[in-house]
N, C-alpha and C positions, 0 to 999 in steps of 0.2 A: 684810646686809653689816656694818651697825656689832656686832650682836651676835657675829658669827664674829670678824673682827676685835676686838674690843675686849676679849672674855673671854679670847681668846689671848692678846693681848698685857698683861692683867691677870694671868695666872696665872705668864707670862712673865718679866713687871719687876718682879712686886713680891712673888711668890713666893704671891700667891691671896689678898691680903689688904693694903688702904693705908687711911690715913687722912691727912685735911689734906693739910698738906704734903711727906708719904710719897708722896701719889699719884701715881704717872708723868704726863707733863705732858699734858696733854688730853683724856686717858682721864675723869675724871670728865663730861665735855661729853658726850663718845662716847654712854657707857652711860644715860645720862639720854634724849640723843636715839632710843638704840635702842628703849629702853620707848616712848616718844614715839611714835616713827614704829609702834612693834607696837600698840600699844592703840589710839591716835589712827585709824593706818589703817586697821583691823579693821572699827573701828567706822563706820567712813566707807567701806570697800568693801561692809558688808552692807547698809548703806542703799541706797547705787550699785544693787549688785544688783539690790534688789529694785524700787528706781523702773525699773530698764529695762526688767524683767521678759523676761531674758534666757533663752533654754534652755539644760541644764546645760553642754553638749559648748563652746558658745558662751560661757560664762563661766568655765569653764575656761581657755578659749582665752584670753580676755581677762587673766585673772589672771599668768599663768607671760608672758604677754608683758608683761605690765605688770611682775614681777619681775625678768626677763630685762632690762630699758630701763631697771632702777634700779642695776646694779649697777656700770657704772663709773662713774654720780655719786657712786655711795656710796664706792665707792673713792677717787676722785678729795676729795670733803666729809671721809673720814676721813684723810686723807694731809693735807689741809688745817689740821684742826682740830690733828692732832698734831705738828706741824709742822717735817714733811716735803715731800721735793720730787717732787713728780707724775711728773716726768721719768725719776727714779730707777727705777720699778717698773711704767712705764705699757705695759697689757698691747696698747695700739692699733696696739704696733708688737712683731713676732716679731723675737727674736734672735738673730743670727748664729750656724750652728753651729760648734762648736771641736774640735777632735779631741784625744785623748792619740797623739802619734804616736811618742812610742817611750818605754820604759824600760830602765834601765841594771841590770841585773839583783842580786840582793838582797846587801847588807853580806853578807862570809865570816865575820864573829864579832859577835855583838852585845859583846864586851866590851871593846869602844871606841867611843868615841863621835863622832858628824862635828861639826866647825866649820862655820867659812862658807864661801860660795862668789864662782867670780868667774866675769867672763867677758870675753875678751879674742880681739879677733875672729870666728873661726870654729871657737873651743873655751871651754866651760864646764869649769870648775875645782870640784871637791869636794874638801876639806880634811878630813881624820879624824885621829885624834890618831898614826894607825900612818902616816900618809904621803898624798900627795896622788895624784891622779886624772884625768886630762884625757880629758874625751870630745868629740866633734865634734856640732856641733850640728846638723847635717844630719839625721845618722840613729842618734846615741847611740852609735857604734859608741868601745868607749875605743882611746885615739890610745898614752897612756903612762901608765907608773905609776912614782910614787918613793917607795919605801918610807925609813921612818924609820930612823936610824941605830937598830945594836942596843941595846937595855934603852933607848932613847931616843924619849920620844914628841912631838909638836909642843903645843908651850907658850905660842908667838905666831904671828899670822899680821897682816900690813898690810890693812887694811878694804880695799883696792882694789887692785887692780895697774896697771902703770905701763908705758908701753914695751911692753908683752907681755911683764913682769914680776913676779912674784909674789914677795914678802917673807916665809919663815918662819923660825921658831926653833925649836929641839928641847933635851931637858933631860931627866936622868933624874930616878928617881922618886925627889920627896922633896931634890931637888937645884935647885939654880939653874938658869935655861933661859940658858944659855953658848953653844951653836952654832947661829950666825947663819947663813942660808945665803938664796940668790937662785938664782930658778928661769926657766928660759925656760921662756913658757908653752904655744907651739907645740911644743915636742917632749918636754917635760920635761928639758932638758939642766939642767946643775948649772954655774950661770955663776961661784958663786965660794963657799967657805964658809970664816967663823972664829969661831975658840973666842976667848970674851971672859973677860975676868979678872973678880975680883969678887962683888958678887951675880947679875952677869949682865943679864939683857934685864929692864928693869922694867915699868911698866902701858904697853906700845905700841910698836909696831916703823909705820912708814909708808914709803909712796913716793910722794915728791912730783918730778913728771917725770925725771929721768937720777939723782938722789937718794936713797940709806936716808934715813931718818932716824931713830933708836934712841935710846929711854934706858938705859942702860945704865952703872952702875959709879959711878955719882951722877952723869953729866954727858947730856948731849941732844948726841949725835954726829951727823955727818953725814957720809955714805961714797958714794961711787960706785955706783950702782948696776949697772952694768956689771962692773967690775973689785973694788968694795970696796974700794979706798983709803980712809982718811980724807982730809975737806976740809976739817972745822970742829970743834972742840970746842968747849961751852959747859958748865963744871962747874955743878953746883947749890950753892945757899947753906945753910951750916949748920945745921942742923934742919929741911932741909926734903924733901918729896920732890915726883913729879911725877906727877899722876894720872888724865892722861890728854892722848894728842895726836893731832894730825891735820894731814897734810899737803899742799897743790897744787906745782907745779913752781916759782910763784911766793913761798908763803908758808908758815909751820910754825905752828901754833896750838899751843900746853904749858898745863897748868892746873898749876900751881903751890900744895902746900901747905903751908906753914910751921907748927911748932910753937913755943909762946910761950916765953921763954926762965924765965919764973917759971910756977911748975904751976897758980898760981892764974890766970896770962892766958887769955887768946882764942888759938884757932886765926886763921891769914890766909890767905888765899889770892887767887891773882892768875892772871888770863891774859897770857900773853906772848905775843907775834906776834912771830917771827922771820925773816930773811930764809931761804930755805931752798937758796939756792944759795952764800952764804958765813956764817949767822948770827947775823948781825949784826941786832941787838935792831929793830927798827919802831915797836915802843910795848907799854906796860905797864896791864892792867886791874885797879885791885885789884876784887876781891867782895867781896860784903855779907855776908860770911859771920863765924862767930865759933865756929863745933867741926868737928871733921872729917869728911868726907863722901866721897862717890864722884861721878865728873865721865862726860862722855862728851862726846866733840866731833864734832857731827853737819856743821857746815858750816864750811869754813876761809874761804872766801869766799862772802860776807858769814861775818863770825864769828859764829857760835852754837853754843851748849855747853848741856849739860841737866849741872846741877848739885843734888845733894841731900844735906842735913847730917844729923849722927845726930840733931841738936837739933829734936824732932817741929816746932815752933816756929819751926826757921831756916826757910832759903831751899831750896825745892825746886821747880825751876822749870827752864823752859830761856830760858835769858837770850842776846840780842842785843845786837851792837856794833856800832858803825861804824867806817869807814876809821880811822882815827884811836883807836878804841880806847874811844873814849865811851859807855856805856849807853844801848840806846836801846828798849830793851822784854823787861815779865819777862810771859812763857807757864806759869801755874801745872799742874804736873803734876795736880793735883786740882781739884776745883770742884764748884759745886752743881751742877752740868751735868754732869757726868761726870769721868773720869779720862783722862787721855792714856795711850796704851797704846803706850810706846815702849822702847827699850834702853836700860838705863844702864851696862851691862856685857856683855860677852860672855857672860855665863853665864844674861842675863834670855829666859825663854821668852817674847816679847814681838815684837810684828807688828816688822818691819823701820822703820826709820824714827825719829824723823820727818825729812821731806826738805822742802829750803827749794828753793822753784820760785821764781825773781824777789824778790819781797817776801814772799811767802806762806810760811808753815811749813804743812804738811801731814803730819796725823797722825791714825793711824786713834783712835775714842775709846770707851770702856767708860760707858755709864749708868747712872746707879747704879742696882742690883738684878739689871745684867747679869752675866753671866758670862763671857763673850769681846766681845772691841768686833763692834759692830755696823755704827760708823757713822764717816765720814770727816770732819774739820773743816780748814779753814783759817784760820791764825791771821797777824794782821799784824805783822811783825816789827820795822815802824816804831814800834807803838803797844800792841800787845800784845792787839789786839780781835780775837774770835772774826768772819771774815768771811762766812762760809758753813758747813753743815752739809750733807751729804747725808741723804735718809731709810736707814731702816733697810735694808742692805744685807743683811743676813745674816750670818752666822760669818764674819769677815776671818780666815783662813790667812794672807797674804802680802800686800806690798806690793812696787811697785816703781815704781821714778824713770825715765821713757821722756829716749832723747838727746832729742825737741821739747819738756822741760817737765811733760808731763802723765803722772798719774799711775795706772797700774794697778793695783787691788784688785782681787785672786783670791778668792771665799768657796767654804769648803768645808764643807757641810752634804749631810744627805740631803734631798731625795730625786738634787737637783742642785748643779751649782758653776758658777759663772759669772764671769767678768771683766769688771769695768766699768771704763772708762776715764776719766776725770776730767782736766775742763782745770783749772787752779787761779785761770788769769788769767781766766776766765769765771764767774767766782761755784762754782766745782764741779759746772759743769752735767758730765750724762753727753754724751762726744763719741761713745761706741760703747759695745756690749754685746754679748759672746759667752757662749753658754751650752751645759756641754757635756754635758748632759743626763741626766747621772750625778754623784755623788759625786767626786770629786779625792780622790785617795790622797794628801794632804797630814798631815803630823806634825803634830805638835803645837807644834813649832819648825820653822820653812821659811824660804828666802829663796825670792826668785821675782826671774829676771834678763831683762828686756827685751832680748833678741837678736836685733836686724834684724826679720823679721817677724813673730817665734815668743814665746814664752814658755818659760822654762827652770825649772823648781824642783828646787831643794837641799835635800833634809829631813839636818836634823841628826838629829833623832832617828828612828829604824826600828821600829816595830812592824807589820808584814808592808808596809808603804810601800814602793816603790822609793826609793834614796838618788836618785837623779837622775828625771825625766822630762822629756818636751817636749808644749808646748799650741801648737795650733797649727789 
């Protein structure tokens, strides 16, 4: 067991070849004990033999059951030693089967490409850049289609919908994204659309309950979501812009970056928390930052932002705050442990994520030498400590944030794909485990939408994939 395991996962992490501190972590132990246990036992089972002076049928017998009786301690010793969690892979218990029960049949042109997805009641939403999609989650069957205005493709869409409202923008090619529009998501009706002056819709459109919320024309708008009134304007300050936002019914998060007014200064930048039903400012964070960067704002309550500067050197991290606006833990995007494998853009091919459950940040993570994350961590957002680790799970395709907290990881590998379910406030122990005993038509970019009792995936990108399917 340790030589099957240990040479795979040697030719695996480190490409067939480590030294020192190159080595994947506990493999050197492994492959030590494996020689160990093959010469050590060899030598010790022909002695055995022949003091018992067994016939051969009988020491046969003896042998393949004495191999058969080593093989989930040796699982369990190597899960150990590399340190992983037993629970994760423990084959003592069969898991649950899952079905693909339906798919939505294949993109009409590969020469657009899909966005995200949502889901809002008893319909999942696919976004592509020619127009959006609402199919029912029952049985896939699509409900409506809203095609994009002509020579106009979708340019922004709200990370969430609100109300059983979807937020997008459109914009032609080469042109500013200008036409704002709101969507009911049960029917595809078109609740309101307008054309903004300017440069248009800038890095974020959101909806934070009855709320747009828009950068747009240099200022952080806020409109009805229903009707599209304005409610609020808050212009931006002279040299700066805004690079990314996120909203709840309660509150607006903006990342804020200013350019220095002498060419030899610092970049600045800052989080704003604002009221999101009139405004009005809550508190101001500056960052540690000093050149310009790209922002993503994964949590508006608790505030938390994944921030990265062009300055190899700055801050690249995803940084926490409290009520009040104060720092209270930096989660480094990299580490001798691995890389977090999260979005900092809409355009990054990167697991969904990451998602703050309670205290916890949960984020799928890449070891180095790997090539897609493998494995799940929770990180404390109080203090910035790695709290748990899952073992290797396999190719993460997809993540997803369940309404109780806990966390769904999809992996999509041959020969199988399975879901594993993950409490956060439990160390990351596995709560369940389905496996659906085939491959998962998963892209290469996927969201995956926890819907009542089902699982939904959205592949942005199609290579003979369904855009839609359901696990279930």
């Amino acid at each position: 067991m340790f030589h099957a395991l240990g040479w795979t996962a040697l030719f695996r992490e480190s490409g067939g070849s480590c030294s020192d501190a190159q080595c994947p972590e506990g493999l050197p132990t492994v492959l030590f004990l494996a020689f160990l246990f093959s010469f050590g036992g060899a030598t010790v089972l022909v002695k055995a033999l022949d003091a018992a002076e067994l016939r051969r049928g009988a020491a046969v017998a003896v042998v393949v059951t004495g191999l058969l009786a080593g093989l989930l301690p040796g699982l369990y010793g190597y899960q150990w030693l590399r340190g992983q969690k037993v629970e994760t892979a423990s084959p003592s218990k069969a898991a649950d089967r899952l079905e693909i029960t339906w798919r939505a049949p294949q993109d009409r042109s590969g020469a657009v490409k899909g966005l995200r997805g949502w889901s809002a009641g008893d319909t999942v939403v696919r976004v592509r850049t020619d127009g959006l999609s609402g199919y029912a989650v029952k049985d896939g069957k699509e409900r409506w289609n809203v095609t994009a205005p002509v020579r106009e493709s979708v340019c922004a869409q709200s990370a969430h919908p609100s109300k059983g409202i979807g937020l997008v923008a459109y914009g032609r090619h080469n042109k500013p994204c200008t036409t704002l529009t709101a969507v009911r998501l049960d029917d595809g009706a078109t609740l309101w659309k307008q054309t903004l002056k300017g440069e248009g819709i800038g890095k974020g459109i959101a909806l934070g309950g009855a709320t747009a919320v828009t950068l747009e024309d240099r200022a952080v708008r806020g409109r009805s979501a229903e009707a599209g009134g304005e409610r609020w304007k808050r212009p931006l300050p002279e040299r700066c812009q805004t690079l990314a936002m996120g909203a709840t019914a309660a509150r607006t998060l903006v990342v804020e970056e200013c350019l220095p007014a002498k060419t030899d200064g610092i970049v600045t930048a800052r989080l704003l928390a604002l009221d999101t039903r009139t405004g009005k400012e809550e508190w101001a964070a500056k960052l540690p930052v000093e050149s310009a960067g790209i922002a993503h704002v994964y949590s508006v309550e608790p505030a938390v932002i994944g921030f990265q500067e062009t300055d190899e050197r700055g801050v690249r991290a995803v940084l926490a705050f409290d009520e009040q606006g104060a720092p209270r833990a930096a989660v480094p995007l990299s580490g001798r442990s691995g890389d977090l494998d999260i979005r900092l853009s809409q355009e990054d091919l990167k697991a969904q994520g990451p998602f703050v459950a309670g205290d916890t940040l949960v984020a799928a993570v890449q070891k180095p030498g790997d090539i897609v994350p493998q494995y799940v961590a929770g990180f404390s957002i109080a203090d910035g400590r790695e709290l748990w680790r899952t073992g290797d799970l396999g190719n993460i395709g997809a993540l997803a944030l369940r309404d109780d907290g806990r966390v769904a990881v999809l992996t999509a590998e041959w020969p199988r794909s399975d879901i594993v379910v993950l409490d956060p406030k439990a160390g990351g122990a596995v709560t369940k485990k389905t496996t659906l005993g085939k491959e998962a038509p998963v892209s290469i970019d996927a969201d995956m939408l926890a819907v009542r009792d089902s699982y939904v995936v959205v592949n942005r990108y199609t290579d003979g994939e369904p855009p839609v399917f359901a696990l279930r």
